[in-house]
C-alpha positions in Angstrom: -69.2 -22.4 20.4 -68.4 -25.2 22.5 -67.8 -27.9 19.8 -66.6 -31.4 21.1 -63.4 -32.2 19.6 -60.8 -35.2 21.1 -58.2 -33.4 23.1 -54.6 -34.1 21.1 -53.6 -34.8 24.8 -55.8 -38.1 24.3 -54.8 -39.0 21.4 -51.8 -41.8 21.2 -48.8 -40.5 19.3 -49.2 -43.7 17.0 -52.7 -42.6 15.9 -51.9 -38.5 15.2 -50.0 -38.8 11.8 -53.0 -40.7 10.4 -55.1 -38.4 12.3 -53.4 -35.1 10.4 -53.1 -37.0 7.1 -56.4 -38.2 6.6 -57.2 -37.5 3.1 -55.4 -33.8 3.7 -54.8 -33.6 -0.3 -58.6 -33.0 -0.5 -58.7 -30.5 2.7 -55.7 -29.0 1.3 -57.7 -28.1 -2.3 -60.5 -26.5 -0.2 -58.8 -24.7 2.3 -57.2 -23.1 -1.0 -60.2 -22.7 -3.2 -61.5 -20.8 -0.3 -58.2 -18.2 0.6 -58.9 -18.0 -3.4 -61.8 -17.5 -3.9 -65.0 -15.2 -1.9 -68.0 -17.9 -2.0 -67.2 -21.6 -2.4 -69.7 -24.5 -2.5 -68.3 -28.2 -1.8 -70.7 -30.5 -3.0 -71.0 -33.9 -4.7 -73.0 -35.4 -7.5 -76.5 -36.6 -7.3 -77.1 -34.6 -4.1 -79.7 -31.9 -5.0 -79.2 -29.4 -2.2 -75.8 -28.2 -4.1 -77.4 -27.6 -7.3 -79.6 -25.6 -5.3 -77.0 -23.3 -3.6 -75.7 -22.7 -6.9 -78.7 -21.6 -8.4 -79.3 -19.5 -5.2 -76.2 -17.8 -6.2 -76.9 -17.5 -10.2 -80.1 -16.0 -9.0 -78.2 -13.5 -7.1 -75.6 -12.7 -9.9 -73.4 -14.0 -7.8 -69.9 -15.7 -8.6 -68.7 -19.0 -7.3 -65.9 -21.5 -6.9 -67.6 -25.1 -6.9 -65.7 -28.0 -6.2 -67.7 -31.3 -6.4 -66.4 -34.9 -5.2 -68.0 -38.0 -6.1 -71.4 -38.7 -5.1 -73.1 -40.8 -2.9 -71.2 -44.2 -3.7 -67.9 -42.5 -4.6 -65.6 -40.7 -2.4 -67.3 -41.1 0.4 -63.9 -41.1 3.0 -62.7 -38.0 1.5 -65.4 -36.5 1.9 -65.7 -37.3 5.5 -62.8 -36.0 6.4 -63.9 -32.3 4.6 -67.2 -33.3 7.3 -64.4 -33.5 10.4 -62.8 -30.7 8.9 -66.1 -28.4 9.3 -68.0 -30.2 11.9 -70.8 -29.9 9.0 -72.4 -33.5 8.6 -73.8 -32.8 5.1 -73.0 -31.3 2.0 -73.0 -28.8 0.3 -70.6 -27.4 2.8 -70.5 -23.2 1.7 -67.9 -20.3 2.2 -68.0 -16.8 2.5 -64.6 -14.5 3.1 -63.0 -17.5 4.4 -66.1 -18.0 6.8 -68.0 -21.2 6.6 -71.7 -20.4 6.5 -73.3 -24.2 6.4 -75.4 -25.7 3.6 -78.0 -24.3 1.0 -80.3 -23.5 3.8 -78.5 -21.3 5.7 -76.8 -19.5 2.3 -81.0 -19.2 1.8 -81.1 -17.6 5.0 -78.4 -14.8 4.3 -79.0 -14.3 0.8 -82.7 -13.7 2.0 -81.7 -11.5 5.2 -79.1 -9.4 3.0 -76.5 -10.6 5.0 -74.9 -12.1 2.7 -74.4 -8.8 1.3 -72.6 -7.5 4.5 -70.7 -10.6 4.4 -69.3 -10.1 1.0 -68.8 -6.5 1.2 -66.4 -6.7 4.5 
């Protein structure tokens, strides 16, 4: 995948450490949830594509971690930078093994493929 990301080599020293730091406590929480945990869902309040992943996954039997933060008026910069983390401009922002999948459309996809299946049971 060639993704466009700012060379560090372009990047002033000066502007890194804010760079790195930017909101890492809530990148931090995720990256954990999702060593913890085999399917998490990001999402954020009053968005309706995250309820709908979840009840993708209740429909499937399926267990979850769900972490949810804000909603559209309220913590908007962290969640941007859990959008620079993943590249993925929306939310919910999904997880399988570690792997991140995309948002409720493409966990529609796999769960209707039975890949999701494969997925879990590597």
């Amino acid at each position: 995948m060639d993704r466009m990301i700012l060379d560090e080599s372009r990047i002033h020293p000066a502007a890194r450490e804010q760079i790195a730091s930017n909101h890492r406590e809530i990148v931090d929480e995720v990256a954990t949830a999702v060593d913890r945990h085999d399917i998490v869902i990001v999402g954020m309040a009053q968005n309706p594509f995250p309820k709908k992943a979840r009840k993708l996954l209740d429909g499937a039997g399926l267990t979850y971690e769900y972490l949810e933060y804000g909603s559209y008026w309220k913590m908007w910069r962290p969640r941007n930078a859990l959008k620079m983390w993943t590249g993925w401009p929306t939310f919910p922002q999904i997880f399988v093994k570690q792997q991140f999948i995309g948002g409720a459309a493409e966990l529609k996809q796999l769960l209707d493929s039975g890949e999701l299946a494969s997925l879990l049971a590597a």
